[in-house]
N, C-alpha and C positions, 0 to 999 in steps of 0.2 A: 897157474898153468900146470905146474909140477902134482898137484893134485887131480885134478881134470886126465891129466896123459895118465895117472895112475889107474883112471876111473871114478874115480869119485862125484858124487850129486854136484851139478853146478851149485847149488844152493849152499853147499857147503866150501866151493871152492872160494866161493863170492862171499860167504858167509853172511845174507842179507836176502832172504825173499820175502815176497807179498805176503800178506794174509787179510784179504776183506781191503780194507783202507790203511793197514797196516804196513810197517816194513818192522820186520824183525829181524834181532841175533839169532842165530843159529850156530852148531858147531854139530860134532860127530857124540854131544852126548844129548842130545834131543830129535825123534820124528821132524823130518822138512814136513810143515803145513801142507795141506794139500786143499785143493776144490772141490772135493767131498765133503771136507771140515767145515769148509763156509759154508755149506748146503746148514749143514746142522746149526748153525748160530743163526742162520734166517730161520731156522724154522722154530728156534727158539726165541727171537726175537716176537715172531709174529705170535707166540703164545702167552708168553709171559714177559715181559719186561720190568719185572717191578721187585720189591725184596730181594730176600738174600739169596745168592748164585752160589753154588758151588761146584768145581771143576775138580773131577776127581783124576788124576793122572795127568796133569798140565803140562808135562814137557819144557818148551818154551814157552809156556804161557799164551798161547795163541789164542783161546776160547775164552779164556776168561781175559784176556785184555782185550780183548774184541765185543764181549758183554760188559763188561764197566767205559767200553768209551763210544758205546753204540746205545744200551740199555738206559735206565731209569731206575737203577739197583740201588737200594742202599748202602752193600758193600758186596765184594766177591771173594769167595775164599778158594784156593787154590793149594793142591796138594799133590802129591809125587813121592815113590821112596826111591826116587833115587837125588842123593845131594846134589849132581851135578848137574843133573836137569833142575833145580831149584835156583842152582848159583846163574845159570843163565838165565832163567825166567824173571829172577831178582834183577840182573841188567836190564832187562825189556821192561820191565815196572818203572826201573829209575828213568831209564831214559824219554819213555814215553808220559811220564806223570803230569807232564803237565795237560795230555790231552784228557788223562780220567776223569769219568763223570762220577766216579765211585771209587773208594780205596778199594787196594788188592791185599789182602794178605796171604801169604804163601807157608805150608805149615808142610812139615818132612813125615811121611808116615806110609803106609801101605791101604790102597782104597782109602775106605771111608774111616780107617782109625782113627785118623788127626781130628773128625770131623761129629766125632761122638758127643752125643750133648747139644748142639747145633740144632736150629730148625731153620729152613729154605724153602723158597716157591719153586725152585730151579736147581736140579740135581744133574750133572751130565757129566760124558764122560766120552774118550774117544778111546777105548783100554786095546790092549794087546789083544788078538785073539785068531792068531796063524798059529796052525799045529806045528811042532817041530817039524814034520815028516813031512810039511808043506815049503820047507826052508828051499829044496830043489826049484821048486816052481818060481823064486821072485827074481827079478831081475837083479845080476850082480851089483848094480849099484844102491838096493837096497839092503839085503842080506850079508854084503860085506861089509858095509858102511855104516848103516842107521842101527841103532843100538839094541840089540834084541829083547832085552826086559821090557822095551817099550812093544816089539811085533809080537811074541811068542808066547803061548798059555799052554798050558796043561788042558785035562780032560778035554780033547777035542775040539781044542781053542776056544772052550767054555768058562775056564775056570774063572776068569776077573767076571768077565759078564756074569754069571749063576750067583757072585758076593756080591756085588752092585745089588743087582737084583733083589737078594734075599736082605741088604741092611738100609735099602735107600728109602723104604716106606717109613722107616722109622724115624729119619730126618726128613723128609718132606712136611711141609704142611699139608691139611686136609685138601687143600686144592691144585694142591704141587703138582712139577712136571717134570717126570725124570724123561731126558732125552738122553741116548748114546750113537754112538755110531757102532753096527757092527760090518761086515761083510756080505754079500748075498747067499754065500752057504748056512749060515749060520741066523739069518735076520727071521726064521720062521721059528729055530727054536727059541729063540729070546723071547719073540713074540709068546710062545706058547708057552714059557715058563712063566712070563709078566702076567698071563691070565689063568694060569693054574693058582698064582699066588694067592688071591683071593682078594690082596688089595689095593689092586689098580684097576681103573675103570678106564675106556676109550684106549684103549691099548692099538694101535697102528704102528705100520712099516711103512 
C-alpha cells in the first residue's frame, strides 16, 4: 500500500503479475511483462518452436520461461547485463522448474556477447529502445520506477536494435528466426535495416 500511495506499478507493489500462463517475481530491477510481449512469444511460437531459443535481454525472464514451458526447445538461453535482472530471473527459473519443458540457462553479458559461438533457430529480443529526450512522454510510473537500462538507448532509440540486428545472423541457423519487439516509431526502420542487411529473408512488421 506504502508503495502504490507513493506511485509505484501495482505489479511491483504485489510483486507478482501474469505473463501468458505465467505468474512471475518481479521487483524495481526488471521491466513488468506487458501484452505486447505475449503478442511476441505467439508469434514465435507459431513460427518456430523447436531447437535452441535465445532471449537476448531477459529481465525477469518472461520470454524465455514462456518458450521453454510452452515450446518444444531443446534448451533456452537467456542473457542480460545487468546482475540484478539475472538474480530475479534465476528465482523465476527455480521456482517455476518444475513446469519446464526445456532447461533455461541464464548467462550475464551485454546483447548477444554471452551468446558468441552459439547456434539457434530462435533469436529474440524485447531491448530498450525510448530516446532519452522521450523520457517526458511516459507515464510516471514507468520512468520513475522501471529501470532505465532496460527502456532507454542511444542513437535514436536504435542502438540495441542496429547490434541485435547486425550480430544475430551470425547465431541463427540458416533457417532461424530472429523476432523482437520494437515500438511503432521505430518498427520501419528495423524493418529496413533487417533488409538492407542482406541476410534475412521474409523480413515483416
Amino acid at each position: 500500500a506504502r508503495k502504490r500511495a507513493r506511485g509505484g506499478p501495482f505489479a511491483y507493489a504485489v510483486g507478482r503479475p501474469a505473463f501468458r500462463h505465467l505468474t512471475l517475481d518481479v521487483d524495481e530491477r526488471v521491466l513488468i511483462p506487458r501484452q505486447e510481449t505475449e503478442m511476441l512469444v505467439e508469434c514465435i511460437l507459431d513460427r518456430a518452436s523447436h531447437g535452441v531459443a535465445i532471449d537476448v535481454g531477459t529481465g525477469s525472464g518472461a520470454i524465455a520461461l514462456a518458450l521453454a514451458t510452452e515450446g518444444a526447445y531443446s534448451r533456452v538461453i537467456a542473457t542480460d547485463v545487468s546482475s540484478g535482472a539475472l538474480e530475479c530471473a534465476r528465482a523465476n527459473v527455480e521456482r517455476l522448474s518444475q513446469a519446464l519443458r526445456a532447461p533455461v540457462e541464464l548467462r550475464l553479458g551485454s546483447l548477444l556477447a554471452p551468446v558468441r559461438g552459439e547456434r539457434a533457430t530462435v533469436l529474440t529480443s524485447n531491448p530498450p529502445y525510448i530516446t532519452y529526450d522521450e523520457a517526458c512522454t511516459l507515464p510516471v510510473s514507468v520512468r520513475d520506477w522501471e529501470p532505465p537500462l532496460a527502456l532507454f538507448a542511444a542513437r535514436n532509440g536504435m542502438a540495441a536494435i542496429e547490434t541485435i540486428l547486425r550480430e544475430a545472423a551470425a547465431t541463427l541457423e540458416s533457417d532461424g528466426l530472429l523476432a523482437g519487439e520494437v515500438d511503432a516509431r521505430r518498427a520501419s526502420l528495423a524493418a529496413e535495416l533487417a533488409m538492407s542487411d542482406g541476410r534475412y529473408g521474409d523480413v515483416s512488421v
